[in-house]
FIMAR-251729 format. One line per 5 residues: number of its first residue (from 1); for each residue x, y, z of N, C-alpha, C. Coordinates in steps of 0.2 Angstrom, whole numbers, plus 5000, padded with zeros to 4 digits. Atoms other than C-alpha are relative to their C-alpha. Example, Ala and Ser with C-alpha at 12.3 -4.5 7.8 and 13.67 -1.06 7.14 Angstrom:
2
1 = 5004,4994,5000,5062,4978,5039,5004,5006,5000 | 4996,4994,4999,5068,4995,5036,4996,5005,5003 .
This chain:
65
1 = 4995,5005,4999,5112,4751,5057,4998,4996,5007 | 5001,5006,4994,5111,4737,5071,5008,5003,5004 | 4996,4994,4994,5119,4740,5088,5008,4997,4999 | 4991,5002,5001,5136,4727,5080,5004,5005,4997 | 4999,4994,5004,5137,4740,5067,5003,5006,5003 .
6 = 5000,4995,4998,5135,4754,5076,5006,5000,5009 | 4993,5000,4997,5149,4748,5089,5007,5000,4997 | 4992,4999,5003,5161,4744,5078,5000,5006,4996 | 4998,4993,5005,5160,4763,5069,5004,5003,5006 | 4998,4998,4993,5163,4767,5088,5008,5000,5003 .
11 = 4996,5005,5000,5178,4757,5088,5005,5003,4997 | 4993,4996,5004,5187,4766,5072,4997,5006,5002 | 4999,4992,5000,5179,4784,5076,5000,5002,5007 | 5000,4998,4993,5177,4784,5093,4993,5003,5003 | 5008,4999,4998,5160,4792,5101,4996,4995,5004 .
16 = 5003,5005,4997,5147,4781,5108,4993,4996,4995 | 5005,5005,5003,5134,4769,5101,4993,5001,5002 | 5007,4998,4996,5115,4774,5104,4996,4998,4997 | 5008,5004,5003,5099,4767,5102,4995,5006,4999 | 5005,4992,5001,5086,4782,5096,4992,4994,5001 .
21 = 5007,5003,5000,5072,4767,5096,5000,4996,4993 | 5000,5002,5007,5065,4758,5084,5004,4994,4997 | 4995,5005,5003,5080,4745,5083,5003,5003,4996 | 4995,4996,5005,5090,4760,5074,5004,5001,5005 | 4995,4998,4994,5107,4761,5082,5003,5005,4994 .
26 = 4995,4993,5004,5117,4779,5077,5006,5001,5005 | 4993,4999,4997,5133,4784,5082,5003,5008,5001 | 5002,4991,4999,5135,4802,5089,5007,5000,5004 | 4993,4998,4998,5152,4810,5092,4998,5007,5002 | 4999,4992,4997,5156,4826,5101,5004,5004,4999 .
31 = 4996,4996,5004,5166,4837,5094,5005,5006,5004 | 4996,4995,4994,5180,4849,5105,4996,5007,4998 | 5003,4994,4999,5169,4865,5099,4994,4999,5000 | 5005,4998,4997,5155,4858,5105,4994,4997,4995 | 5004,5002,5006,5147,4853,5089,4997,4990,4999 .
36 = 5000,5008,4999,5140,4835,5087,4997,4997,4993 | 4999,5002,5006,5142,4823,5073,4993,4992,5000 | 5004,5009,5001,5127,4807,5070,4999,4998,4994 | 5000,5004,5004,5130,4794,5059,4996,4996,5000 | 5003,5007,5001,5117,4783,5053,5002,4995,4993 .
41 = 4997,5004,5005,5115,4771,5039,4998,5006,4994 | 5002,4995,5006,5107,4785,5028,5002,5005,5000 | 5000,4989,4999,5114,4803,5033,5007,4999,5005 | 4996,4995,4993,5127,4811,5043,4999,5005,5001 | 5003,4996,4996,5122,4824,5053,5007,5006,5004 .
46 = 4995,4995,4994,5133,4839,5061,4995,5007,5002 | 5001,4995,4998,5125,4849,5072,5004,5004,5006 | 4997,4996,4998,5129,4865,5082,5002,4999,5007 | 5000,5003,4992,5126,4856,5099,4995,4999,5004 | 5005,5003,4999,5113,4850,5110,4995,5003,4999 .
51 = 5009,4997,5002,5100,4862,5107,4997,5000,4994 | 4999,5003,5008,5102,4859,5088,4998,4994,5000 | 5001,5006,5000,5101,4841,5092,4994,4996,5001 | 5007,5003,4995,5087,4839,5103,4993,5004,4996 | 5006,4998,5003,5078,4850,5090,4998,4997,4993 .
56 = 4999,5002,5006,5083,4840,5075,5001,5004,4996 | 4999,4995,5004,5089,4854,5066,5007,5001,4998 | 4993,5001,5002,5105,4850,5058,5006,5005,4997 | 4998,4994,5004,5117,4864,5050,5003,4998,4995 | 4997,5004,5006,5126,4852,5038,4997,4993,5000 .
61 = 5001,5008,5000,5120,4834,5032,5003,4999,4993 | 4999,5004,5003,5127,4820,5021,4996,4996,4997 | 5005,5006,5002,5115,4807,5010,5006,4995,4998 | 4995,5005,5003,5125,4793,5009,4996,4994,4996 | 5006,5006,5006,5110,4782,4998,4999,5007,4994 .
């Protein structure tokens, strides 16, 4: 998603709007147990928390295509 995109998801779900590169903007919430949610155009993502995140290693995902 582009960074319009990816603010207005920001907007209704709240989190912050991030650039990963590439011109790909995702939307990553943090969760009260720590857990963290990224939403791109292709996938939602919940991982366990940063160590999870930074390793790419998701514990649950969504294909939305």
């Amino acid at each position: 998603m582009n960074e319009q995109q990816a603010k207005g998801m920001v907007t209704a779900l709240g989190g912050y709007a991030w650039n990963s590169g590439g011109g790909m903007w995702l939307v990553r919430l943090k969760r009260a147990d720590g857990s963290i949610v990224v939403i791109s155009d292709d996938v939602v993502c919940e991982y366990g928390g940063e160590k999870e995140f930074e390793a790419s290693s998701p514990r649950t995902s969504i294909l939305l295509h």
